[in-house]
LUMRO-451536 format. One line per field, with one value per residue (C-alpha): z negated, x, y negated. Coordinates in nm, 4 decimals. Layout:
z	[Z, ...];
x	[X, ...];
y	[Y, ...];
END
This chain:
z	[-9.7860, -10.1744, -10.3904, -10.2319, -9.8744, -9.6409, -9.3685, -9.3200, -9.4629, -9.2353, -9.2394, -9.0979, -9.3209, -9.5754, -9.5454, -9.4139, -9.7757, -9.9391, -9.7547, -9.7995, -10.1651, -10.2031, -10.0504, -10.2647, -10.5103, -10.3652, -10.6317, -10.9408, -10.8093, -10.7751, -11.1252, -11.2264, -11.0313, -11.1483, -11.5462, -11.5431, -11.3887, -11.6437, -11.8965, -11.6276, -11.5176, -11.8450, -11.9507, -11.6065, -11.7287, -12.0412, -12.0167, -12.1457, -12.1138, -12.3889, -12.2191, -11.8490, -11.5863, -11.2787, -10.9617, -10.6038, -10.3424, -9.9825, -10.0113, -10.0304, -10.3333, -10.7002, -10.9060, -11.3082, -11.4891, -11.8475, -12.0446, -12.3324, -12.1759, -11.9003, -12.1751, -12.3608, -12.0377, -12.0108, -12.3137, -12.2558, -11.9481, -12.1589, -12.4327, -12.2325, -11.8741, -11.7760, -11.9632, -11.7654, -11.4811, -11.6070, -11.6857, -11.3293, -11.1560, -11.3104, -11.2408, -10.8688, -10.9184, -11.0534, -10.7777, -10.5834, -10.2342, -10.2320, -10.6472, -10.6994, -10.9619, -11.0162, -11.3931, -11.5566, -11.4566, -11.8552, -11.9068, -11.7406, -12.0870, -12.2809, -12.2965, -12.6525, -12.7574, -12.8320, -12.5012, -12.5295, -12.6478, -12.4113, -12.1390, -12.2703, -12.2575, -11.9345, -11.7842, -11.9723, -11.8755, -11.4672, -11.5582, -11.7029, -11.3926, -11.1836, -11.3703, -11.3590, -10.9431, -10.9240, -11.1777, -11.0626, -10.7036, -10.8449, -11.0998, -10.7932, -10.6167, -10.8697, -10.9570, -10.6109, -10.5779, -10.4682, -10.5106, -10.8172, -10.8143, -11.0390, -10.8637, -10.9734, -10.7208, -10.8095, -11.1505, -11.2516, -11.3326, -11.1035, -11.0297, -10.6328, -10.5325, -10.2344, -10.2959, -10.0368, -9.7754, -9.7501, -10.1057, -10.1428, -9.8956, -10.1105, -10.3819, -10.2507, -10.1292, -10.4287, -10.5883, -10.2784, -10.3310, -10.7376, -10.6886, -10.4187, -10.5685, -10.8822, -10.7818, -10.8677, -11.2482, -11.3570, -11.1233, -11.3022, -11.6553, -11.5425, -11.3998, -11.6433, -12.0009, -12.1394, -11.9269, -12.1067, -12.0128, -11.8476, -11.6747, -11.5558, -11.4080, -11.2938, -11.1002, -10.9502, -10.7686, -10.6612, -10.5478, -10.3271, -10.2234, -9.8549, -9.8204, -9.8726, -9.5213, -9.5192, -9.8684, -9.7288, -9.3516, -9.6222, -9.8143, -9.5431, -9.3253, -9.6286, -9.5333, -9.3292, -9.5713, -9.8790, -9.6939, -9.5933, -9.9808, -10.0812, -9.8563, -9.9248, -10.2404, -10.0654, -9.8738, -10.2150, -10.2989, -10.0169, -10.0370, -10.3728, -10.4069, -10.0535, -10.1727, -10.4857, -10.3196, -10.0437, -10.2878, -10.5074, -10.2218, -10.1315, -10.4603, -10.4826, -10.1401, -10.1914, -10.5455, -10.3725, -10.4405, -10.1255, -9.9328, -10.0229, -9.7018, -9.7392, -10.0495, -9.8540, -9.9221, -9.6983, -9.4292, -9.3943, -9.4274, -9.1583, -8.9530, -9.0351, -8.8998];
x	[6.9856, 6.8936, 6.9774, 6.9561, 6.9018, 7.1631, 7.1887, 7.5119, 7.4926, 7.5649, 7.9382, 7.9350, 7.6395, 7.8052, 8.0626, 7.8517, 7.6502, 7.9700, 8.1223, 7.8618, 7.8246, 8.2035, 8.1249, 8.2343, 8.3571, 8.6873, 8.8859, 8.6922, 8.6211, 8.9625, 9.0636, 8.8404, 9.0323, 9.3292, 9.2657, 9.2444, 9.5924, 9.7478, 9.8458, 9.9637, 10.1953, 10.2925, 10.4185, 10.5948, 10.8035, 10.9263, 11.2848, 11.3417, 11.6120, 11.4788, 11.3972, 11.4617, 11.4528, 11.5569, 11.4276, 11.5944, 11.2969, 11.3637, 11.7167, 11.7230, 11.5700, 11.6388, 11.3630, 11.3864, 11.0800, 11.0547, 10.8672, 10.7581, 10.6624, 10.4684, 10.3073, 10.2237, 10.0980, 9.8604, 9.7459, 9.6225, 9.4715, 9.2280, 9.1824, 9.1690, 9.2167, 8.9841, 8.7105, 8.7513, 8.7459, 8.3555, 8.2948, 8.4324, 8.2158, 7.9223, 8.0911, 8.0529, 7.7141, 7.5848, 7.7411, 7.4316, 7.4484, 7.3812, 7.4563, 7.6370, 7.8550, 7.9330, 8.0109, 8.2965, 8.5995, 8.6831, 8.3577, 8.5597, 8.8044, 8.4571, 8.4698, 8.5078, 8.1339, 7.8924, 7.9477, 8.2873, 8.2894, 8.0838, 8.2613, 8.5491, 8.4602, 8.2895, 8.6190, 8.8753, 8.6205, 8.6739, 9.0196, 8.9994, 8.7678, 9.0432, 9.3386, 9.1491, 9.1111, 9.4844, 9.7120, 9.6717, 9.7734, 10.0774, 10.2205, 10.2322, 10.3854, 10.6960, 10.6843, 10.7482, 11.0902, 11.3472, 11.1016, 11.2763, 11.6610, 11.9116, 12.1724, 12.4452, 12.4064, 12.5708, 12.6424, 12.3080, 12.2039, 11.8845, 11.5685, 11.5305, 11.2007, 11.1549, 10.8121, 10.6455, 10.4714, 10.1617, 10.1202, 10.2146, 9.8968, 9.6614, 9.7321, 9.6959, 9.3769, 9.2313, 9.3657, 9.1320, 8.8323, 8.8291, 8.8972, 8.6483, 8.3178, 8.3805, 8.4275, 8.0875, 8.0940, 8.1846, 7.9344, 7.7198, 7.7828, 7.7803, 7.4552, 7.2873, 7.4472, 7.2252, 7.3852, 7.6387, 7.9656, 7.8537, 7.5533, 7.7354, 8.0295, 7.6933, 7.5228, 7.8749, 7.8762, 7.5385, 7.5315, 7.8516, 7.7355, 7.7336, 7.8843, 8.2578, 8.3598, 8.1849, 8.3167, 8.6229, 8.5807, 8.4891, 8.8145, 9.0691, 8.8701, 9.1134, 9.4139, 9.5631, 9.4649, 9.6287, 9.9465, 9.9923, 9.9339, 10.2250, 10.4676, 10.3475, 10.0903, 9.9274, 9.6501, 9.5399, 9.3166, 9.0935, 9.1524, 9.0655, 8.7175, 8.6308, 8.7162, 8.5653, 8.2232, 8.2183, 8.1901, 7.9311, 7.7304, 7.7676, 7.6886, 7.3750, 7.2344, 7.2491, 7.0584, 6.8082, 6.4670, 6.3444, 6.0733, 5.7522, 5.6655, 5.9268, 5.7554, 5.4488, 5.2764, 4.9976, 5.2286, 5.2991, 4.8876, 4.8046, 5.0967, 4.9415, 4.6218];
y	[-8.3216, -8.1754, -7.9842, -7.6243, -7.7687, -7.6386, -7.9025, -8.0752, -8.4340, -8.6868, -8.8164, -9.1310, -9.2316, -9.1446, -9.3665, -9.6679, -9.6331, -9.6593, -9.9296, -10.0977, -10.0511, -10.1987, -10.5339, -10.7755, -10.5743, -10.3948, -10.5656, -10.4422, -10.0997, -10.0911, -10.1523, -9.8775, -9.6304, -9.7724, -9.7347, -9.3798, -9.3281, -9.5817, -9.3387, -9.0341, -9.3123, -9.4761, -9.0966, -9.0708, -9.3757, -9.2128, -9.1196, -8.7639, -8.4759, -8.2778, -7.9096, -8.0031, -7.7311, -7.7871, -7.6640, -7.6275, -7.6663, -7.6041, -7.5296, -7.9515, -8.0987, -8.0524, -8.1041, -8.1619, -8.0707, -8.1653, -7.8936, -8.1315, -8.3888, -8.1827, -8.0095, -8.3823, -8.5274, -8.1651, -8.2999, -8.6152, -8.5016, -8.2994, -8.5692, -8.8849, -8.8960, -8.6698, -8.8045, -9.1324, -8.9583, -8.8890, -9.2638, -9.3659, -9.1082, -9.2889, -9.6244, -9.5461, -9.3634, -9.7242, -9.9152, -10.0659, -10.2568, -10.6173, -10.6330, -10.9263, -10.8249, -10.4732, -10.3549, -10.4268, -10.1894, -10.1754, -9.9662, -9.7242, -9.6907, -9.6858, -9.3418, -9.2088, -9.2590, -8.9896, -8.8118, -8.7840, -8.4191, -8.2796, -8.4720, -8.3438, -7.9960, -7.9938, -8.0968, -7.8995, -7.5974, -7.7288, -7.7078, -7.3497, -7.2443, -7.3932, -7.1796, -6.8527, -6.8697, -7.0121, -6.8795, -6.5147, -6.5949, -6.8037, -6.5343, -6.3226, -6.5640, -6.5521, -6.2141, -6.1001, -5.9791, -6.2639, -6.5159, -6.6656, -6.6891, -6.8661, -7.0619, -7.3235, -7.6617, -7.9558, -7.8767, -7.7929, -7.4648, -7.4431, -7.1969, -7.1655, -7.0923, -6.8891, -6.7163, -6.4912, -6.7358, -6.5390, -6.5275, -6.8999, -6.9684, -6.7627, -6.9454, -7.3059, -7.1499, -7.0419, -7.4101, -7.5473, -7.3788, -7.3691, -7.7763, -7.8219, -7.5762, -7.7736, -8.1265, -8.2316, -8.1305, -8.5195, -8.6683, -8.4165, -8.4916, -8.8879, -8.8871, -8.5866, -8.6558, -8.4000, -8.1223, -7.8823, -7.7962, -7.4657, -7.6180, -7.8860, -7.6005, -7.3723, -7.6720, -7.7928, -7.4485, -7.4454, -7.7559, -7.6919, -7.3081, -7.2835, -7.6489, -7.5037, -7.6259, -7.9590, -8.0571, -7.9634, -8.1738, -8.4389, -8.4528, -8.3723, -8.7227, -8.8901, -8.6765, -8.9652, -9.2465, -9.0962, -8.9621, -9.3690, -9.4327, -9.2295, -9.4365, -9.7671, -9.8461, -10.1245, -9.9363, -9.7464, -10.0916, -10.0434, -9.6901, -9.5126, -9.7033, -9.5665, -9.2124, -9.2484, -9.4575, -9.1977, -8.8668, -9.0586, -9.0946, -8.7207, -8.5837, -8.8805, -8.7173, -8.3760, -8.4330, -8.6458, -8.5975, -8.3965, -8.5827, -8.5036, -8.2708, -8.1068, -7.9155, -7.8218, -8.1542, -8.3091, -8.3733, -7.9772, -7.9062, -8.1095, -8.0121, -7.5612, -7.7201];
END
């Protein structure tokens, strides 16, 4: 269950470690979820019809997209929310079982100290890695003939999109596994400060090579939770810590120490003789 080991980790315990990790402290390891999604929000709430487009989706939903203030909220992905994300990877990384009280959630904004350049970079780079696997796929999504069309509905002068399907697939594919193989690269740069941007990429890879589908297994187990979540908020207090406790645990087990016969110690001499 290390670094470079191949065995599939064990799900259940997984989850057991985390659950019990967030006795006790449900409410504050749900504030530090919260605090990163503050400012994504706050933006959301900002009225603007400055450079709408307007998308029809399904031949039922039109869609306005704000270009400056999708661009904006790009931006302070790069600058600020994604550096929380680092601090709230190591927020869950600290979380011990049986502590009384856990850290405060507001460490979790603490984030524009001496690390916050590297941490910065390491996660604009996932973001780039992310991009180069995706944007490929989606270009030829709306490149293919008939896949973009303009048509007038309601009043609105609106872009239907009807790309190929199969195309359409490989892109959300390549958005999976470019997501997935570099999921790891805050816990990374939370747990190893020293690492750089490209190590921390480099070692997110490794770390997930040959554990594609159980990475995978891992996230889709949350499917159900998060598709409640989007219907009613309620459930997202018991459910982002659990997500968030769960994939600390992963990333802690598979960069456990290995046990010591496992390296050919004493326990593996006696066993050749």
């Amino acid at each position: 269950m290390r670094e470079g080991s191949r065995e599939w980790l064990d799900r259940p315990m997984l989850k057991a470690l985390a659950k019990g990790k967030l006795r006790g402290k449900l409410l504050a390891c749900f504030a530090a979820c919260l605090l990163p999604m503050l400012l994504p929000w706050a933006m959301r709430l900002v009225p603007s019809n400055i450079g709408v487009t307007y998308f029809l989706l399904a031949d039922l939903y039109i869609v306005g997209v704000s270009v400056p203030m999708t661009a904006l909220s790009f931006v302070a992905a790069i600058f600020v929310t994604d550096v929380m994300q680092v601090r709230l990877a190591g927020y869950f990384l600290a979380l011990r079982e049986g502590e009384e009280k856990p850290a405060s959630p507001l460490t979790v904004c603490d984030c524009f100290g001496a690390d916050y350049w590297p941490n910065m970079r390491a996660m604009l780079l996932r973001t780039a890695y992310i991009c180069a696997f995706t944007l490929p796929f989606a270009a030829a999504c709306l490149l293919a003939p008939g896949a973009v069309t303009r048509e007038t509905v309601q009043g609105l002068d609106c872009l239907r999109l009807n790309p190929p399907p199969v195309l359409l697939l490989l892109t959300m594919a390549a958005y999976l596994y470019a997501f997935l193989t570099s999921m790891m690269t805050r816990y990374i740069m939370a747990d190893d400060p020293g690492a750089s941007a490209r190590e921390a990429l480099r070692r997110s890879r490794r770390l997930i090579r040959g554990r594609f589908w159980e990475i995978l297994t891992l996230e889709l187990t949350f499917l159900p939770w998060m598709l409640i979540t989007s219907t009613t908020f309620l459930p997202a207090l018991y459910v982002y810590p659990y997500m968030e406790a769960t994939f600390a645990e992963y990333y802690r087990e598979m960069t456990a120490p290995a046990p010591h016969h496992l390296d050919g110690g004493p326990e593996d001499e006696d066993a050749a003789r």
